[in-house]
C-alpha positions, 0 to 999 in steps of 0.5 A: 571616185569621181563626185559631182555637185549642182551648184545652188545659189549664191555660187552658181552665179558667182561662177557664171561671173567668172566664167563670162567677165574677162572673155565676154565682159572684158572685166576682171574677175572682182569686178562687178556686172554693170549693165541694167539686164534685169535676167543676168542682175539675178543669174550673177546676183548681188555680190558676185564678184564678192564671191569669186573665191568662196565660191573657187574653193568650194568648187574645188571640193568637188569633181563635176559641177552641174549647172542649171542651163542658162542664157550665158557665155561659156568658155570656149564654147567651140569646142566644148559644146554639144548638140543633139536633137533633144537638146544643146550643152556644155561638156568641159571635163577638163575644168569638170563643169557641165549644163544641158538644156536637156536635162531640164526639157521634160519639166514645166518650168513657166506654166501654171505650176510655177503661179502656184509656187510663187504664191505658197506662203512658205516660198514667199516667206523665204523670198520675202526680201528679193524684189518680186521681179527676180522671184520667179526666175529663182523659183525657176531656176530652183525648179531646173535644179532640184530636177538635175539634182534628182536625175542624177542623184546627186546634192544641190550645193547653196546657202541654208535659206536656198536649200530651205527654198528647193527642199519646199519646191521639190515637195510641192511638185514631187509629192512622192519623190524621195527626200532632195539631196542637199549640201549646206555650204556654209560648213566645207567653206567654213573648214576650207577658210580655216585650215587657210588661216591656220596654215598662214595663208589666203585663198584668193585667185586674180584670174580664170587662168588661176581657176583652171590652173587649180581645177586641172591640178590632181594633186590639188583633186587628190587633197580636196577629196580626201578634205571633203571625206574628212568633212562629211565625218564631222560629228553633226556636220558641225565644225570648231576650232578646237577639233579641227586643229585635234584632226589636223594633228591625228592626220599630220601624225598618220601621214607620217605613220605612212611614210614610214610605212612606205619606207619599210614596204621599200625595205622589204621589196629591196629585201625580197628582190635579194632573196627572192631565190629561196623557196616559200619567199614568194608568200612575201609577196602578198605580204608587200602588197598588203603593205603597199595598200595599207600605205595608200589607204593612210595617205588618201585619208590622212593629207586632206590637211595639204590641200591649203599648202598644195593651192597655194603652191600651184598658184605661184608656181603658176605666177611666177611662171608667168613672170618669168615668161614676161621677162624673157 
């Protein structure tokens, strides 16, 4: 089942950065924006080339991401590019990332109504320590995603303090719309770095080509969804050490369960194939799917703890693949 985030600050400039600093800026991705335009110092923010690879691993959680469109170079732009009447975008569903100016057409993003936000004490408290001039394109930005977030029926992504800033906008001017969606990112990050440090590995890309190596992956899209469903169980949506090290157990010894599941379900199919000749072994038959499913219900539920092992070994594959092909 395909699942879809919009991606809250800080990480959705973060990926903006890494989408744009190789191609457009011609810098790596750890790399800092340096110029003085006060639009794209807020659109990347403050630390995000700090963020590339919190912000990687996030993404990887989830299928689709929606952006909030922009005024920012885009990836192959030529042939992911969309354009309509009403509206222009950005459609990549290799890499599952998507923006549509259209989405956000209908809404007031820089009249009166966005005065009014700038001015609630609650929103100004949240922004206190932002410089005033980037103020109102956050807001405005918030605006963009609170809007998609809701047209699509989906969770905004983002640090507490965003979420605290989005959840009040969306009350000041959806005063009857049903309560924001939202994902506090501190807990999947927290998760993913951990099972990382347990695992005796380090999450860290050096490239876009690493990003879009992982993003195409679906092994690596198999083990992270079962990594967020295994998330979005945790008893208050709270993580510790000790739990997580108990799951990773349970999940170890239930993946083995389903292997040997599947190796009598292969048993039994040699078996039937044998004697499928005799009368009333047709029944067998259900009996084997009935297994088949069993099995793959462990194993889509149970091996979110190979998503660490399964990203490192895609990256040096990837790596030494490169290597190799240098040396030729």
């Amino acid at each position: 089942m395909d699942y879809k985030i919009v991606l809250g600050f800080p990480y959705d400039g973060a990926l903006l950065w890494l989408l744009s600093a190789e191609q457009h800026y011609h810098k790596t991705i750890k790399e800092c924006y340096d110029g003085s335009h006060p639009y794209y110092l807020t659109l990347f923010g403050k630390n995000h080339n700090l963020l590339i690879d919190k912000t990687v691993s996030l993404s990887l959680l989830y299928d689709d991401i929606y952006l909030a469109p922009t005024d920012t170079y885009l990836p192959e732009r030529n042939k992911y590019f969309i354009e309509s009447e009403s509206g222009s975008g950005y459609a990549n569903h290799e890499w599952g990332i998507y923006t549509n100016s259209e989405w956000v057409k209908d809404i007031d993003q820089w009249g009166d109504g966005l005065d009014l936000l700038e001015k609630d004490i609650v929103i100004s408290q949240i922004l206190n320590k932002v410089p005033f001039r980037a103020r109102r394109q956050i807001i405005h930005d918030a605006i963009n995603q609170i809007h998609i977030a809701n047209q699509f029926d989906t969770a905004i992504l983002a640090i507490p303090s965003y979420l605290k800033l989005c959840k009040r906008i969306n009350t000041l001017t959806n005063p009857n719309a049903k309560e924001l969606k939202t994902i506090n990112s501190i807990t999947p990050s927290n998760a993913v770095e951990k099972v990382f440090n347990i695992s005796s590995l380090k999450f860290e890309i050096d490239t876009l080509d690493d990003f879009v190596t992982l993003k195409k992956s679906n092994s690596i899209r198999e083990y992270s969804n079962s990594f967020r469903n295994y998330i979005s169980e945790l008893p208050n949506g709270k993580l510790d050490d000790k739990g997580l090290l108990k799951a990773m157990l349970e999940a170890m010894n239930k993946d083995d369960i389903s292997n040997k599941i599947s190796g009598g379900f292969s048993l039994l199919t040699s078996l039937i194939s044998m004697f499928s000749w005799i009368p009333g072994t047709q029944f067998l038959g259900l009996a084997t799917d009935g297994i088949s499913r069993l099995s793959n219900s462990y194993s889509d539920n149970k091996k979110w703890w190979l998503l660490a092992p399964e990203i490192s070994k895609e990256l040096t594959k990837k790596r030494i693949e490169e290597i190799y092909n240098q040396s030729r």
